[in-house]
C-alpha positions as CSV (number, residue, x, y, z in Angstrom):
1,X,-47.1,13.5,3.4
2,X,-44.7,12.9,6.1
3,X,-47.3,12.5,9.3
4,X,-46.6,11.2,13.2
5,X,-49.7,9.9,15.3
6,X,-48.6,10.2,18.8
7,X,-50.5,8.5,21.8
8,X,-50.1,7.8,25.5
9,X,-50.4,3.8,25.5
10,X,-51.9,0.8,22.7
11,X,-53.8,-1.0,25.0
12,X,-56.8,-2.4,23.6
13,X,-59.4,0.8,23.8
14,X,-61.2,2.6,21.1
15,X,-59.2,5.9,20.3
16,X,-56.0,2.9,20.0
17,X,-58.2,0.8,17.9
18,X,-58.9,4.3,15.9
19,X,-55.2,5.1,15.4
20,X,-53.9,2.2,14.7
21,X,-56.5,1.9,11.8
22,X,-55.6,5.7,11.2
23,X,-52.0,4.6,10.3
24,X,-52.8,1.4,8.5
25,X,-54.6,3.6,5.9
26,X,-52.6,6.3,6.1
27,X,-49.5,3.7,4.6
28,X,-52.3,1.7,2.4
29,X,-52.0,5.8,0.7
30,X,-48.7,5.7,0.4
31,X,-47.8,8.4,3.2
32,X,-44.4,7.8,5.4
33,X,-46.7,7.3,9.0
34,X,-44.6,7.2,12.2
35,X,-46.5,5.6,15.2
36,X,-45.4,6.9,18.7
37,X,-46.7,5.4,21.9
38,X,-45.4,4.8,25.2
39,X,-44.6,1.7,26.0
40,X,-47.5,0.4,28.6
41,X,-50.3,-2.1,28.4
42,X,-52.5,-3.6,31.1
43,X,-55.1,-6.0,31.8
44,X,-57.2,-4.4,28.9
45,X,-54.8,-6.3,26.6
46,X,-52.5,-4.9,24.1
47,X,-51.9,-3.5,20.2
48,X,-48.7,-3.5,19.8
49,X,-49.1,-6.1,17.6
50,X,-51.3,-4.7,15.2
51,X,-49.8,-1.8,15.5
52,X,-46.1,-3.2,13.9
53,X,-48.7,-5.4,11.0
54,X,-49.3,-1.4,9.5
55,X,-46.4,-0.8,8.0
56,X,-45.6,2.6,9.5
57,X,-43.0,2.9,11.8
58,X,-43.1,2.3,15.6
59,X,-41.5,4.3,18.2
60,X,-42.0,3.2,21.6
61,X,-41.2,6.0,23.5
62,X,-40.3,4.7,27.4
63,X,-41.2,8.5,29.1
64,X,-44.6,8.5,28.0
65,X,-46.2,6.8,30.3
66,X,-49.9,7.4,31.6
67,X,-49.7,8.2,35.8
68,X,-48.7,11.7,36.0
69,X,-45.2,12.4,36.7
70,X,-43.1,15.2,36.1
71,X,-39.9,14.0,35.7
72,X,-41.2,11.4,32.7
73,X,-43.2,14.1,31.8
74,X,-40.6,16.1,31.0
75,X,-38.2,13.9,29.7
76,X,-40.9,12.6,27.1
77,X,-41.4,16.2,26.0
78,X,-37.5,16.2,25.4
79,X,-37.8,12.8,23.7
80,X,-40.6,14.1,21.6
81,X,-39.5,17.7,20.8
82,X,-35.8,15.7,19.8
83,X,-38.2,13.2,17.7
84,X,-39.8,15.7,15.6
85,X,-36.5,17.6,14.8
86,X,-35.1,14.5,13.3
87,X,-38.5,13.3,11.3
88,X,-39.2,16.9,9.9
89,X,-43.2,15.8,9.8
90,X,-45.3,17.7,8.0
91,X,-48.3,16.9,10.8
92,X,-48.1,16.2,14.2
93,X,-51.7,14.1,15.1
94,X,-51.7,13.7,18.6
95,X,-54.5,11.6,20.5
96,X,-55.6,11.0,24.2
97,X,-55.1,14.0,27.2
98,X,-51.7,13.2,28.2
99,X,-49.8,12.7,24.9
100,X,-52.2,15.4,23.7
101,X,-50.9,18.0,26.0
102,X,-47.2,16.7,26.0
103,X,-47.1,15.5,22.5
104,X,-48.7,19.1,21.2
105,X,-46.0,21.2,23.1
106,X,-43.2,19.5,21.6
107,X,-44.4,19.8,18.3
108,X,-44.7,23.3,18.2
109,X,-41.1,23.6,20.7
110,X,-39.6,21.7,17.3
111,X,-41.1,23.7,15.0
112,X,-43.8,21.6,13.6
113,X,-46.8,23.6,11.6
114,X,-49.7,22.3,11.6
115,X,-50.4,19.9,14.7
116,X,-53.8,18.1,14.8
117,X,-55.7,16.9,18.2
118,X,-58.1,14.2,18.5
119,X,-60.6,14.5,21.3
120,X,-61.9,11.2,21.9
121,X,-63.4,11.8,25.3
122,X,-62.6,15.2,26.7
123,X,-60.2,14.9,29.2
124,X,-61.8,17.0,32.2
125,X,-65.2,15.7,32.5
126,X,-68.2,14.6,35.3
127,X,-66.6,11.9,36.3
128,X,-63.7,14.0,38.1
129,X,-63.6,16.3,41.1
130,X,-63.8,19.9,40.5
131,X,-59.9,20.6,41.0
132,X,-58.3,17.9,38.5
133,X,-61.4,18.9,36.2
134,X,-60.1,22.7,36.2
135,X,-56.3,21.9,35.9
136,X,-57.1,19.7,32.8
137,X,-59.4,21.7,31.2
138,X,-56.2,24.9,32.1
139,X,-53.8,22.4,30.3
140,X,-56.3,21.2,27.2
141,X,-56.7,25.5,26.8
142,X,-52.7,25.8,26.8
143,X,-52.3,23.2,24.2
144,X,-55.1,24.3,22.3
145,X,-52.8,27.8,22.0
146,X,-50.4,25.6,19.4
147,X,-53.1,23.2,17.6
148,X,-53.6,24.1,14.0
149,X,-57.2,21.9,14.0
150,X,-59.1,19.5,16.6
151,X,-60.5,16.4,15.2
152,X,-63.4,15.0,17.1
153,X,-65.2,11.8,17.1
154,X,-68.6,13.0,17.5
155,X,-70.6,16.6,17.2
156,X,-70.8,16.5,21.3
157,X,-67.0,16.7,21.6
158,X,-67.1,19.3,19.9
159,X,-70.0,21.5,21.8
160,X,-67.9,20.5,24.8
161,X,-64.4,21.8,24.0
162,X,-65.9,25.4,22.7
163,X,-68.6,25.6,25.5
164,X,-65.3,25.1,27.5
165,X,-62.8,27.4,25.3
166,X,-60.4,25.7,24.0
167,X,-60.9,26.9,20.7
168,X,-63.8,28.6,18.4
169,X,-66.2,25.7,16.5
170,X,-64.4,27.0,13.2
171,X,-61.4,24.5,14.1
172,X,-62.8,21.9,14.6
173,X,-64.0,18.8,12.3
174,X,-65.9,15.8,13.2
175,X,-64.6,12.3,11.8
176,X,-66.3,9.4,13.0
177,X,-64.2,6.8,14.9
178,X,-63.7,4.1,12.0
179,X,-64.0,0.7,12.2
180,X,-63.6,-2.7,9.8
181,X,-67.1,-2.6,9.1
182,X,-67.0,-5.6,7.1
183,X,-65.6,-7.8,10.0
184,X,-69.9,-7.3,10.7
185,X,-72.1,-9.6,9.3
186,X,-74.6,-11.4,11.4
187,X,-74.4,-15.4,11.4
188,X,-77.1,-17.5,12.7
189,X,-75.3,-20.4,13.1
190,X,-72.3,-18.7,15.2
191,X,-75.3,-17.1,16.8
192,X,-76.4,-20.7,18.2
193,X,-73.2,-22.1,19.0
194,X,-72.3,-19.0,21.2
195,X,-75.2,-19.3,22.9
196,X,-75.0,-23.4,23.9
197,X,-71.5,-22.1,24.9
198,X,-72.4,-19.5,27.6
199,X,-75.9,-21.8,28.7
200,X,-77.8,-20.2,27.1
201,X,-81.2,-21.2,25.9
202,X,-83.1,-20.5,22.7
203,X,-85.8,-18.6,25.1
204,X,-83.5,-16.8,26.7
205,X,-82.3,-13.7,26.1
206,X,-78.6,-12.5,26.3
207,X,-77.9,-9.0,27.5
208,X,-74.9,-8.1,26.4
209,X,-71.8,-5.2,27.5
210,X,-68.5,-4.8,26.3
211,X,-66.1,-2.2,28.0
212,X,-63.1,-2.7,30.4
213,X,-64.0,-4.1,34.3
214,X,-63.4,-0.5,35.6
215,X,-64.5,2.7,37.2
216,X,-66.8,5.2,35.4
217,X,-67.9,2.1,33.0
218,X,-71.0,2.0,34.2
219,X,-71.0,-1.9,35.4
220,X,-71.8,-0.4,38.9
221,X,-75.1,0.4,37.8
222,X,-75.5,-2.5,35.4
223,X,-75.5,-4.7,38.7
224,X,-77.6,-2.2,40.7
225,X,-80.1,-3.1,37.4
226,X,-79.5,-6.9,37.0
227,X,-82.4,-7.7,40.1
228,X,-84.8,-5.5,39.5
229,X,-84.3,-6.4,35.5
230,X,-84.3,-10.3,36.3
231,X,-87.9,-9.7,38.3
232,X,-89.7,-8.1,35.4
233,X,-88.2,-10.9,32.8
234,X,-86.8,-14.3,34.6
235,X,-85.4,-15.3,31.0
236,X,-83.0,-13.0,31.5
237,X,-79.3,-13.9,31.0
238,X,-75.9,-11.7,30.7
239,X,-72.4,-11.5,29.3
240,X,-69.5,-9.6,29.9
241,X,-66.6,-8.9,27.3
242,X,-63.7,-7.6,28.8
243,X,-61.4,-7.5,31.4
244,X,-60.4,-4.9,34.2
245,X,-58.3,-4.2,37.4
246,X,-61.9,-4.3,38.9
247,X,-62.9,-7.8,37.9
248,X,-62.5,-9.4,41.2
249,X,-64.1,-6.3,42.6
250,X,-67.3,-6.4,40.5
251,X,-67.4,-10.9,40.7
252,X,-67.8,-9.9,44.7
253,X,-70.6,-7.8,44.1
254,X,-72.4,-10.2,41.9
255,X,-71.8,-13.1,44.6
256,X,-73.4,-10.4,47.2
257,X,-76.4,-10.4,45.8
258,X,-76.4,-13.6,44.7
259,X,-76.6,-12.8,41.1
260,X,-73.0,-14.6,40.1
261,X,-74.5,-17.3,37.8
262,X,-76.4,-14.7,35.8
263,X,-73.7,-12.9,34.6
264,X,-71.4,-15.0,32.0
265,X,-67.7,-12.6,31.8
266,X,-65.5,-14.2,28.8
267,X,-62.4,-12.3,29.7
268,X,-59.9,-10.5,27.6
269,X,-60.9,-11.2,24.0
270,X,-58.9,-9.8,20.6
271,X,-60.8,-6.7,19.5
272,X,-61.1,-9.3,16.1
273,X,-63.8,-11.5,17.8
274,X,-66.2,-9.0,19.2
275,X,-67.9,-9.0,16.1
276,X,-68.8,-13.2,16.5
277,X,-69.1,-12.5,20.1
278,X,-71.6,-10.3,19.5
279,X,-73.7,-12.6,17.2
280,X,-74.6,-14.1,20.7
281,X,-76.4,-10.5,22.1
282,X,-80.2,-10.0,22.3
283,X,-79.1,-6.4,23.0
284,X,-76.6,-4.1,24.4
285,X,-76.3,-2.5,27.3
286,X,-73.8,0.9,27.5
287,X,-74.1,2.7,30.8
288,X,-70.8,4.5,30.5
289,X,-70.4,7.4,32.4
290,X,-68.1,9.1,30.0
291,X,-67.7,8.6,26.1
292,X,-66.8,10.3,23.3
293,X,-68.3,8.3,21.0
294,X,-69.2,4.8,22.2
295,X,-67.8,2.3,19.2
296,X,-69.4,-0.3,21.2
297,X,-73.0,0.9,20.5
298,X,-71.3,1.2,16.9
299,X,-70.1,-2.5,16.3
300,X,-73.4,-3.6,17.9
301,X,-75.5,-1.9,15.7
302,X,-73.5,-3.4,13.0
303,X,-74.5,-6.6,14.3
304,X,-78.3,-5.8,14.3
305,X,-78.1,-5.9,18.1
306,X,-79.9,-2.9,19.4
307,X,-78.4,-1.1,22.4
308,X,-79.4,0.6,25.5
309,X,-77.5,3.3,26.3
310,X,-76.8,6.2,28.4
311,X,-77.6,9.8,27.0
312,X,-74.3,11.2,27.1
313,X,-71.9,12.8,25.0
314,X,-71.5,11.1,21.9
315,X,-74.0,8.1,22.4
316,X,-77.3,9.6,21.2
317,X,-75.6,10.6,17.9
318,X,-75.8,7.2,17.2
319,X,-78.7,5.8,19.6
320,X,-81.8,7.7,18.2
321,X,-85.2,6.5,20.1
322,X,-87.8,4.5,18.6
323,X,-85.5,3.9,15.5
324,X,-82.1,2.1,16.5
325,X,-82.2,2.0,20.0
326,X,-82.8,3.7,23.4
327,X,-81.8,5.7,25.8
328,X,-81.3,6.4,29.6
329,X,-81.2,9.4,31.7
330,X,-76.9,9.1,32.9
331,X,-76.7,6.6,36.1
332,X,-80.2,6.0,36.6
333,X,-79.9,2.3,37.1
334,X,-84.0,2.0,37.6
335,X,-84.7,3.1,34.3
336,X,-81.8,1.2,32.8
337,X,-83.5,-2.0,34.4
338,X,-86.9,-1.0,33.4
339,X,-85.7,-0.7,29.9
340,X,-83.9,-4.2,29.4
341,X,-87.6,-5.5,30.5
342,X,-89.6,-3.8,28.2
343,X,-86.9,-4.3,25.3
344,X,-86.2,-8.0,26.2
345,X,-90.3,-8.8,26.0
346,X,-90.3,-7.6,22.4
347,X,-88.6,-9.8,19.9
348,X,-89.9,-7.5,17.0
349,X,-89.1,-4.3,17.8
350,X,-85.7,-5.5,19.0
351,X,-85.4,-7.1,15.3
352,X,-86.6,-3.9,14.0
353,X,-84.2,-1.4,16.2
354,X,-80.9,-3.7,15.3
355,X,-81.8,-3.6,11.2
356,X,-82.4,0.1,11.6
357,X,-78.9,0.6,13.3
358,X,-76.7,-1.3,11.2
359,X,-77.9,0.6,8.4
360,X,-77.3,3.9,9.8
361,X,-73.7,2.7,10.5
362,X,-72.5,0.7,7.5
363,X,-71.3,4.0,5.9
364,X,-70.8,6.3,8.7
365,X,-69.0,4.6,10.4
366,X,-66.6,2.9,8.0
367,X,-62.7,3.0,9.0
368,X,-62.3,3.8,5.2
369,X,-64.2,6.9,5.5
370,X,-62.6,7.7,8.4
371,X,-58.9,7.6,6.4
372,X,-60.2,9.7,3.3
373,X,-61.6,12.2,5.8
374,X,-58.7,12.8,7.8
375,X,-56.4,12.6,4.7
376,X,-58.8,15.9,3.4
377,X,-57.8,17.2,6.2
378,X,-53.9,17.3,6.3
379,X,-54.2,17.9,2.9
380,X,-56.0,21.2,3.2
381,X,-53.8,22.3,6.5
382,X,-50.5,21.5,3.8
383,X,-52.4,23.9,1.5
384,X,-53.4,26.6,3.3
385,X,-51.1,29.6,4.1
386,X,-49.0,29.2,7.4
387,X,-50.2,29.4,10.9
């Protein structure tokens, strides 16, 4: 099959990490897989790289960029429709909201048949005011109008995008957001040098988030938690993976309340270390405010590290109570504090949560899967009469 995976930007973010997986198997399959991207990065680090190691071709298309603007806009529409003319696909995948809608358009202007959509967070959602929330969810209904079948990375995508119209439950199909699940293994002894690393003792225990240093990623409640969390267990310590355009922003806070030399941040790491970083977590902490479905939670439960998570979208599909994890109400930084206490004063059940979790993942959850799935998918589309 002759497929192109189009998406806005290959920074270092899970739908990218997805993709670029997507089209290494893809190839691995023997399919001719173009990779179209604009040509961005940022802070969060880039994978452009790992992108080009695939073997599919790269197109980095200088229109598609992420800030709204309609000139680029429409010149990447031009750039795309005159893309797809002169690769003939047989599938158009498109990814993230603004290559989505752009990228979905010009496939069908160019006469593309069946065009896929990956929702990997919907793109109008509680985080945004009411008018940018009805324009997207306007535009996601428009390009829903040309898409022959929506991918999505968890069941609540899916609820979401027919509870808001974009198409009946019929087109849709959940595949789980892959990952190199072998990359996973615990290691005891990476465990204890991580740990002398960051100062942190033996009796200690490491609370640990991954996620970019911006808005809507929850760290503003993380810190609202660190005090009250820190009075109910005085052992604990915490680390940061990632960086952010709110870094400086978020350091400030810390200083403010005097909590700076509690919280160890590491910086922009290769997504290929987070699974020894994580050999250094006592447990996870995911207060997103807005997933699809929350591949950190995923890795660390590959890790045995159990998380603590916020309930929603995609995050309790994975999170289940009393067997691989737990979960709090969205932005209630109380009960997120209360819950590091009562989880970091139990050793056991934090051993037996993390054993339960990687378990449930190893299969779900394994990029592999994710390849054969999708592969089904075109597959079927090729075969079935013309839309």
């Amino acid at each position: 099959m002759k497929i192109c995976h189009v998406i806005t930007r290959l920074i270092i973010g899970g739908a990218q990490e997805n993709t670029v997986l997507t089209c290494r198997g893809l190839v691995e399959r023997g399919h001719d897989v173009t990779l179209i991207a604009g040509p961005e990065t940022g802070p969060e680090g880039s994978l452009w790289d790992q992108a080009r190691q695939t073997g599919c071709a790269i197109v980095s298309l200088n229109s598609l960029c992420r800030a709204v603007s309609p000139l680029s806009d429409w010149q990447a529409r031009r750039d795309l429709t005159a893309l797809f003319k002169q690769i003939k696909p047989d599938i158009v995948h498109t990814h993230s909201s603004k290559a989505g809608i752009i990228g979905r358009e010009a496939a069908a202007i160019a006469g593309v048949t069946n065009i896929v959509h990956t929702i990997h967070g919907m793109s109008f959602n509680r985080t945004q005011s009411a008018l940018p929330r009805w324009i997207y969810r306007m535009l996601e209904r428009r390009a829903a109008r040309v898409t022959t079948a929506f991918v999505c990375v968890a069941d609540a995508m899916t609820k979401q995008a027919v509870d808001a119209g974009l198409a009946p439950a019929s087109r849709f199909t959940t595949v789980r957001s892959g990952m190199e699940v072998d990359r996973f293994t615990p290691d005891l002894e990476i465990r204890n040098t991580l740990r002398k690393q960051w100062g942190i003792a033996d009796e200690e225990v490491a609370v640990g988030t991954v996620a970019r240093l911006f808005k809507n990623k929850g760290y503003e409640d993380i810190i609202k938690a660190i005090p009250r969390a820190i009075e109910g267990n005085n052992k604990l310590k915490f680390v940061w993976i990632g960086d952010g355009d709110y870094r400086n922003r978020y350091e400030q806070s810390l200083q403010a309340i005097n909590m700076h030399s509690r919280v160890h941040m590491t910086g922009l790491v290769p997504p290929t270390e987070i699974p020894k970083l994580m050999n250094g977590f006592d447990m996870l902490v995911h207060a997103s405010h807005w997933e699809g479905l929350p591949r950190t939670v995923v890795q660390a439960s590959l890790m045995e590290v159990p998380a603590i998570s916020y309930d929603n979208d995609g995050a309790p599909e994975v999170v289940i109570p009393h067997e691989t994890g737990v979960l709090v109400k969205c932005g209630q930084a109380d009960q997120l504090a209360e819950a590091i206490i009562q989880l970091s004063a139990d050793p056991e059940q934090r051993r037996t949560l993390g054993r339960a979790a990687r378990v449930k993942c190893l299969t779900a959850f394994d990029w592999r899967r994710m390849v054969d799935q999708l592969e089904q998918l075109y597959s079927d589309l090729l075969s079935s009469p013309a839309r």
